[in-house]
Steps between C-alpha positions, in 0.01 A plus 500: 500500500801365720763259347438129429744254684552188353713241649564144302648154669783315394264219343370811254830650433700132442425152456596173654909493368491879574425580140348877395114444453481723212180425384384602818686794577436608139144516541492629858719799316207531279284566751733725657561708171150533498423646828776729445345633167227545698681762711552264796801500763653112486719368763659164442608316818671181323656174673672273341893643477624185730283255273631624170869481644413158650388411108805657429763295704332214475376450857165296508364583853521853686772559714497548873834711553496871500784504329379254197156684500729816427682347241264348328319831504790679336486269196115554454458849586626676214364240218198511659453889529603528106215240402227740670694816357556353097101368544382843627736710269313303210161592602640911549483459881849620692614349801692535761726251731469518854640275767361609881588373829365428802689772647400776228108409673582478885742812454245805505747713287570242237148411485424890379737517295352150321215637493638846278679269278202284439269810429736664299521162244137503538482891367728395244282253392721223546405154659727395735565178546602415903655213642712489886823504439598185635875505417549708782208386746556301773253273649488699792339836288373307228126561375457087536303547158395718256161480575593730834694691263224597280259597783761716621546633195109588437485647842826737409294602214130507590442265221118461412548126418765186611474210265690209632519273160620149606449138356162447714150642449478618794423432836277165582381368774790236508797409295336410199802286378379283783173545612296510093190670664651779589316802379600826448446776707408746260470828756681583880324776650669421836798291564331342846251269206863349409570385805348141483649448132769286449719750327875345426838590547587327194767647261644365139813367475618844386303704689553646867102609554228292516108618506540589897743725456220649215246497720676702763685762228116501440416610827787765528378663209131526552569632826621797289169521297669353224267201312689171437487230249658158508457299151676296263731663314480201250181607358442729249309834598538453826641901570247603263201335749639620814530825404187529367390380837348172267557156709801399488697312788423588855440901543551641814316807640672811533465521946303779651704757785857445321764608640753795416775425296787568824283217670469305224908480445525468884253185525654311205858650401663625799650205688481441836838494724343391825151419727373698778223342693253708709267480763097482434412807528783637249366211260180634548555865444698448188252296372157706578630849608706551218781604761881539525677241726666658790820296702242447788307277241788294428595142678809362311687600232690207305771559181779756446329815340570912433283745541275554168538122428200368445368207769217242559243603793353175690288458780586108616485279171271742301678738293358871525694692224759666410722783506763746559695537799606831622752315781776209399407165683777581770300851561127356517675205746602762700139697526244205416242548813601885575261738470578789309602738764804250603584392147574921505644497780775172377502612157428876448539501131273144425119567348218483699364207298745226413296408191265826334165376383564654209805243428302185614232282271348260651572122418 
């Protein structure tokens, strides 16, 4: 039985003037003690580190600057990590504290070694208890949200189940604060029956995600064969139902034909440096033949890149994939057209295939 990754909001964690929700978090830890009795592997993705320092110092809406969103995030952090540990250490559960960034994710080294630390606290039977480390992010490498964060996180570790615990349902069919016959969508079996929903971008005051973001850490992690929940976090039982597979929230179907776990971090952790478009027949043999992409495919190549940085394939305005270069841009601009007998010739040392099949997935 894989590990159980649950991820709770800001709205769960604090309330309104950025106070602990004890009660909450109290019983959630219940839940969690349980499961763990049970012999179960927890991971705890928690927001809420900028909202607790925000209660902290005082500040009633969330900031905008990177560097106040750090700050504020170094007053919560540490209270907020020793409310989960003292509730958890009362119930006999350890935990753990640890802070990721983007760039432990997108950085194929650092991601392996997260992943060995994270097993090993598992082994040990400790719950760790994850949040990005956003004292030291920038907005340029920055997760956006946690919910991305915990869908990473499941994917690192094959989880069996993401529950994304928030201060909605679920999904409806519109914003039910505004629309009051909005009904829930109790089951996604594919993400194309969302597409005529009305599905919001709209965030607490403390919060950064919103249920899009949700919907699309969602999608990243069912594309990994790994079930999802999204449910109140407010309500009692609710980690009890959805792991019982009971109705809770809106349950999304592990996807059929997942992908390996390389293409899996390449798709949604490695980030892109630049775009190389292509002509239609490369578009069309990436996307049916399963094929490398050669120079002689290639039509334009736009950014400043190094070879194994990872880039976005486009044919025109529709995006093809992604992957890894074997040339920097100033190579490929050099050999984009050739076929491979002159990109030899001009470069004797290059790869045949500027991007290897096997380091592309498609968009």
């Amino acid at each position: 039985m894989g590990p159980l990754v649950i991820k709770l909001g800001s709205s769960i964690v604090v309330d309104e003037r950025g106070l602990v929700r004890e009660d909450v978090l109290g019983r959630i830890c219940d839940e969690l003690a349980e499961l763990h009795r049970a012999g179960r592997s927890v991971i705890v993705v928690t927001s809420g580190a900028i909202a607790r320092g925000m209660g902290l110092m005082e500040i009633p809406l969330r900031p905008r600057a990177i560097d106040e969103l750090q700050a504020a995030s170094a007053v919560g952090q540490g209270k907020l990590y020793q409310v989960y540990d003292e509730l958890l250490k009362a119930r006999g559960v350890p935990t753990a504290q640890v802070l990721l960034t983007f760039f432990d994710m997108s950085a194929r080294t650092h991601y392996l070694n997260a992943r060995q630390t994270l097993r090993k606290l598992l082994d040990w039977r400790v719950v760790p208890v994850i949040n990005e480390n956003d004292t030291t992010t920038t907005d340029e490498i920055s997760f956006g949200n946690n919910d991305f964060l915990a869908a990473q996180v499941a994917i690192l570790l094959g989880a069996e189940q993401l529950l994304l615990l928030t201060d909605a349902a679920g999904v409806f069919t519109a914003d039910p604060r505004e629309r009051p016959d909005a009904q829930l969508v109790s089951e996604v079996q594919s993400f194309d029956a969302l597409d005529d929903l009305d599905i919001g971008h709209a965030t607490s005051p403390l919060g950064s995600g919103g249920m899009r973001s949700k919907v699309v850490a969602a999608e990243m992690a069912t594309a990994a064969g790994i079930t999802t929940v999204i449910a109140s976090g407010l309500e009692p039982d609710t980690i009890r139902e959805a792991v019982a597979a009971r109705p809770a929230g809106t349950r999304f179907a592990a996807q059929a034909g997942r992908y390996s776990s390389f293409k899996l971090w390449l798709k949604y952790a490695k980030p892109t440096r630049g775009r190389v478009l292509v002509d239609a027949g490369a578009a069309r043999a990436l996307r049916e033949g399963g094929t490398s992409l050669l120079p002689v495919g290639i039509t334009e190549v736009g950014g400043s890149f190094d070879a194994g940085d990872a880039v976005e394939i486009a044919h025109g305005a529709d995006t093809v994939g992604k992957g890894i270069s074997n040339y920097s841009a100033d190579e490929l601009r050099q050999v984009l057209g050739m076929q491979s007998g002159d990109v030899r010739r001009l470069l004797p040392r290059a790869s045949e295939e500027a991007i290897h099949r096997d380091y592309f997935v498609l968009a």
